[in-house]
C-alpha positions in Angstrom: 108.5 117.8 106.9 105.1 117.9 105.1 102.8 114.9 105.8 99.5 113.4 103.8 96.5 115.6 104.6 94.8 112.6 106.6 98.3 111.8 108.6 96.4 112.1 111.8 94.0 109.4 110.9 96.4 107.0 109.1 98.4 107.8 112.6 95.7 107.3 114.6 95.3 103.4 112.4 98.9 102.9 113.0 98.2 103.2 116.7 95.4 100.7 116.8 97.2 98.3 115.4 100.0 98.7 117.6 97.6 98.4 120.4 96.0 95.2 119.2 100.0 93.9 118.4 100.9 94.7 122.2 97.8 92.9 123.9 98.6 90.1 121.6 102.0 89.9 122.4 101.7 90.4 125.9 99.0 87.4 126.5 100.8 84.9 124.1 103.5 85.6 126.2 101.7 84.3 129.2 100.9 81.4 127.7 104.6 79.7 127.5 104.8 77.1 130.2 104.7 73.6 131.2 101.8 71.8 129.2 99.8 70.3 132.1 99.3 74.1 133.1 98.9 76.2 130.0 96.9 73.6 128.1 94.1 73.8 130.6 94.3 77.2 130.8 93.8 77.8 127.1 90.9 74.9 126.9 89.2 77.1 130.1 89.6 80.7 128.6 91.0 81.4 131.8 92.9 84.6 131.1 96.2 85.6 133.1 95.4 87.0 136.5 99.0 87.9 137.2 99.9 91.2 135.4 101.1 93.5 134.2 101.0 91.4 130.9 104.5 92.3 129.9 105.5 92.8 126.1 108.5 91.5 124.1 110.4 92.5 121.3 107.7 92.2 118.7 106.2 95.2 120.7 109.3 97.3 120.8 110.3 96.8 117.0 106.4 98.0 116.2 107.0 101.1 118.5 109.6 102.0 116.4 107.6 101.6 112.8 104.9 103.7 114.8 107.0 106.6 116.0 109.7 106.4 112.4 105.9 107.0 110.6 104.8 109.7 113.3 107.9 111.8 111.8 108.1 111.2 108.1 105.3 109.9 107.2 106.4 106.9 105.6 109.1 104.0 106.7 112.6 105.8 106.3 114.9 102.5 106.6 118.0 104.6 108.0 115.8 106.6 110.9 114.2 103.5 111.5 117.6 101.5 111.9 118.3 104.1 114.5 115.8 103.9 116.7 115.3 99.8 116.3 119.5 100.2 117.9 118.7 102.5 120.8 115.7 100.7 121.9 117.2 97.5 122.1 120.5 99.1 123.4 118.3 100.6 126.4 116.0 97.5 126.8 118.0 94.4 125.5 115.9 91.5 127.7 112.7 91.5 126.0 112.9 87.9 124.3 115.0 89.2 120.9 116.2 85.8 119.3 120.1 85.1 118.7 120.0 86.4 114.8 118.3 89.7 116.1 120.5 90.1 119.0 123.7 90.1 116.4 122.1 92.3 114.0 120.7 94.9 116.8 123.9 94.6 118.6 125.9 96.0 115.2 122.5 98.8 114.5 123.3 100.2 118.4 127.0 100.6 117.4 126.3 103.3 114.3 127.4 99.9 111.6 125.6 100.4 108.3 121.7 98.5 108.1 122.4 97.8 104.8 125.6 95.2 105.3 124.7 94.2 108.8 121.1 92.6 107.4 123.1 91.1 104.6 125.4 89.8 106.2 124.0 86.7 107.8 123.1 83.4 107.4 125.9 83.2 104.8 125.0 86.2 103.1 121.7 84.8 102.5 120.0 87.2 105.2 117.0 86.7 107.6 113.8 84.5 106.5 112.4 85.2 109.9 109.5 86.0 111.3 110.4 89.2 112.7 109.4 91.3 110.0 105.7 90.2 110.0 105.5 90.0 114.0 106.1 94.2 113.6 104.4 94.9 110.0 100.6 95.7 111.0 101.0 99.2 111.7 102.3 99.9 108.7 99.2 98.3 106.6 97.4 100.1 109.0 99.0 103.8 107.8 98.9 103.3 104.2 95.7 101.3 104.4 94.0 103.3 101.2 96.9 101.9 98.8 98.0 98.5 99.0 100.9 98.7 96.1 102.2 101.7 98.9 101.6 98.9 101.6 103.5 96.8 99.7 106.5 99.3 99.0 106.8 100.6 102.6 106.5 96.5 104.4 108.9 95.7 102.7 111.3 98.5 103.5 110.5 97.5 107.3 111.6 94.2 107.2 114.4 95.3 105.0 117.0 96.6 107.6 116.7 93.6 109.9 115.3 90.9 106.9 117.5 90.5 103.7 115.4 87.7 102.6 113.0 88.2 100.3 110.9 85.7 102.2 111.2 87.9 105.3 110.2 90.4 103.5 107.6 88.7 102.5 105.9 87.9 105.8 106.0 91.7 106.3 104.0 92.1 103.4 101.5 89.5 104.0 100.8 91.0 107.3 100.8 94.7 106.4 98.2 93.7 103.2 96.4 91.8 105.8 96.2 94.8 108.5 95.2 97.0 105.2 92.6 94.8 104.6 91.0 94.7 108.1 90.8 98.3 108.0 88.3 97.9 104.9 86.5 94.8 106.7 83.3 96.4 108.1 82.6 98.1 105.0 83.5 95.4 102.4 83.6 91.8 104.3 85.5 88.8 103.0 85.1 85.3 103.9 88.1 83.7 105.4 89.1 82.1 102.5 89.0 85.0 99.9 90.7 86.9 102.8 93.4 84.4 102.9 93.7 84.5 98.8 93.8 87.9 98.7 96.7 88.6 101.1 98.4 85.9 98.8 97.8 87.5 95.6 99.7 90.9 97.1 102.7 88.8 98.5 105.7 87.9 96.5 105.9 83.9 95.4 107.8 82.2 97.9 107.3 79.3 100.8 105.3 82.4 102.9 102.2 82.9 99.6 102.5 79.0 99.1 101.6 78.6 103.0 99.2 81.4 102.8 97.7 79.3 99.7 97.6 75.9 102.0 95.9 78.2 104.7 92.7 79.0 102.4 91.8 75.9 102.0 91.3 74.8 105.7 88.2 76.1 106.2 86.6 73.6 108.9 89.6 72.9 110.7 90.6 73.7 114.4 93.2 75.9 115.2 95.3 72.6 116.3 94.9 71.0 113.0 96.1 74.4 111.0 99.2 74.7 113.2 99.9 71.3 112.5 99.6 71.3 108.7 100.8 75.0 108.2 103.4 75.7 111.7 103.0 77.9 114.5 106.4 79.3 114.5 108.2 76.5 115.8 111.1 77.1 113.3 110.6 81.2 113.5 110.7 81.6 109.7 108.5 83.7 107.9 106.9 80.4 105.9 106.5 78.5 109.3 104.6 81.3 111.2 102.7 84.0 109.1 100.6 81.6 107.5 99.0 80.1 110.5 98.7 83.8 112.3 96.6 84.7 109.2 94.4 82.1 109.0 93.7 82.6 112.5 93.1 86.2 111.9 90.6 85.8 108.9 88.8 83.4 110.5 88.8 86.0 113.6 87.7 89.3 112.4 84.7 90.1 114.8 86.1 89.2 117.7 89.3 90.2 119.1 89.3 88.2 122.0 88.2 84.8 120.2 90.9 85.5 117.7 93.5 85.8 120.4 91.9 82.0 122.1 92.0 81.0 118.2 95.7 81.6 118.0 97.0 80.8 121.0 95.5 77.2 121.0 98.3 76.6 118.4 101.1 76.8 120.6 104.0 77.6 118.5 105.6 80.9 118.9 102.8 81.9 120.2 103.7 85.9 121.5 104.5 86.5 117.9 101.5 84.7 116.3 99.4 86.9 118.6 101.0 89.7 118.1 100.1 89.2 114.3 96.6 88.5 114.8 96.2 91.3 117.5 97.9 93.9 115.5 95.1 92.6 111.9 92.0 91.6 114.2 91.9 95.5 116.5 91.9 96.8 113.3 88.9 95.0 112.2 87.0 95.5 115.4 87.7 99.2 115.5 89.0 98.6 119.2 90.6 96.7 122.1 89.1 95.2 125.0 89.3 97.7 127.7 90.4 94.5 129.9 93.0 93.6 127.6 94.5 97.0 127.4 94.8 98.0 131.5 96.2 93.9 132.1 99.1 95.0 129.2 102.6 96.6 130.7 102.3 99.8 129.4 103.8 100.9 125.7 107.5 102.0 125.3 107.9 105.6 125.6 109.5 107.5 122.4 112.9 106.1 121.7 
């Protein structure tokens, strides 16, 4: 199988991202708890002693995006319905909501991606947020083209997200992983950052809330979670928004991008994995500390 000339950087992108994706899965994860305890904790910056910082399924879906671009290069939807089945039929306890438990349950048995991601919510399909908690490596890969970024987020989501607004929360966060990769060379103030991830996404709740997010520029993270969600509802249009605005206004720092986010509360493993997966890309690396605290990454599936 013949592969772009630069596959080994766009792989080597794809990795980052899914590096900065882990971390920020793993430490929002550590931040679920009673309020008393994690609210201080976030005011404090105390990070998580206890480790390993263990990963959920955000983390094992982007494994699989990784590895199904590793092989051919670009998102194959039936090779990438394969291996989202066997990972979660080998390692089914890593926080997969109800809808993705259904839909992963009928992948592991052989049934067709196509009918099983149609199939629910009354034929309506998935508006969740599961297709933008797993989309950065891909902007990452096809950083140089975003109508390809586009294309190939979309057929991510697809096999798990009918929806077009699932889709669409892929998309936003593949464009916005694109974009990071081009940050140190061509900047963007939050706001234009925010505006152009919108103008790439397809109209729908998702842009509008992207559109809302632009315009809080001198807000705290609490006040954008509570005007734009943090995930609460685990749709696309609930969650992606407020992961983006944390990640624009986050861009030099991964760490204080991760603090940013996970002062919003919310589904807050999957916001950081958003942000995590856009901000490493940006900063060109991970904290060393964040990387040896995180469980380490599933092996090929």
């Amino acid at each position: 199988m013949s592969h772009a000339p630069d596959h080994d950087e766009r792989l080597r992108r794809a990795r980052l991202a899914l590096d900065g994706l882990s971390v920020g899965d793993a430490f929002g994860e550590r931040f679920f708890g009673p309020p008393e305890d994690v609210l201080p904790r976030i005011a404090s910056r105390t990070l998580p002693t206890a480790g390993p910082w263990r990963w959920t399924d955000d983390t094992a879906m982007a494994a699989s995006i990784v590895e199904v671009l590793a092989t051919h290069g670009e998102v194959d939807e039936e090779a990438l319905a394969r291996r989202f089945g066997r990972r979660y039929r080998e390692d089914p306890a890593r926080g997969y909501g109800g809808t993705a438990h259904g839909i992963l349950q009928q992948l592991a048995l052989g049934a067709p991606w196509r009918l099983v991601s149609s199939a629910v919510f009354d034929g309506q399909g998935s508006r969740g947020n599961g297709g933008g908690m797993r989309a950065a490596p891909v902007g990452a890969y096809f950083a140089d083209s975003l109508e390809r970024v586009v294309a190939e987020a979309r057929r991510s989501a697809v096999v798990t997200h009918a929806h077009p607004d699932g889709q669409a929360g892929a998309i936003a966060v593949a464009v916005a992983a694109a974009l990071a990769c081009q940050h140190r060379a061509s900047p963007r103030a939050p706001e234009a950052f925010l505006l152009e991830v919108c103008r790439w996404t397809p109209a729908g709740p998702t842009c509008e809330g992207l559109e809302r997010a632009a315009q809080l520029a001198d807000v705290s993270p609490e006040e954008a979670a509570l005007r734009l969600g943090s995930g609460q509802r685990v749709i696309s249009s609930d969650t992606v928004p407020f992961a983006l605005w944390c990640a624009a206004g986050g861009l030099s720092s991964f760490e204080d991008a991760l603090w940013r986010t996970v002062a919003g509360l919310g589904d807050r493993d999957t916001t950081c994995a958003m942000v995590g997966g856009v901000v490493a890309l940006a900063c060109g690396a991970v904290p060393a500390e964040f990387l040896e605290a995180r469980e380490p990454l599933p092996v090929a599936s």
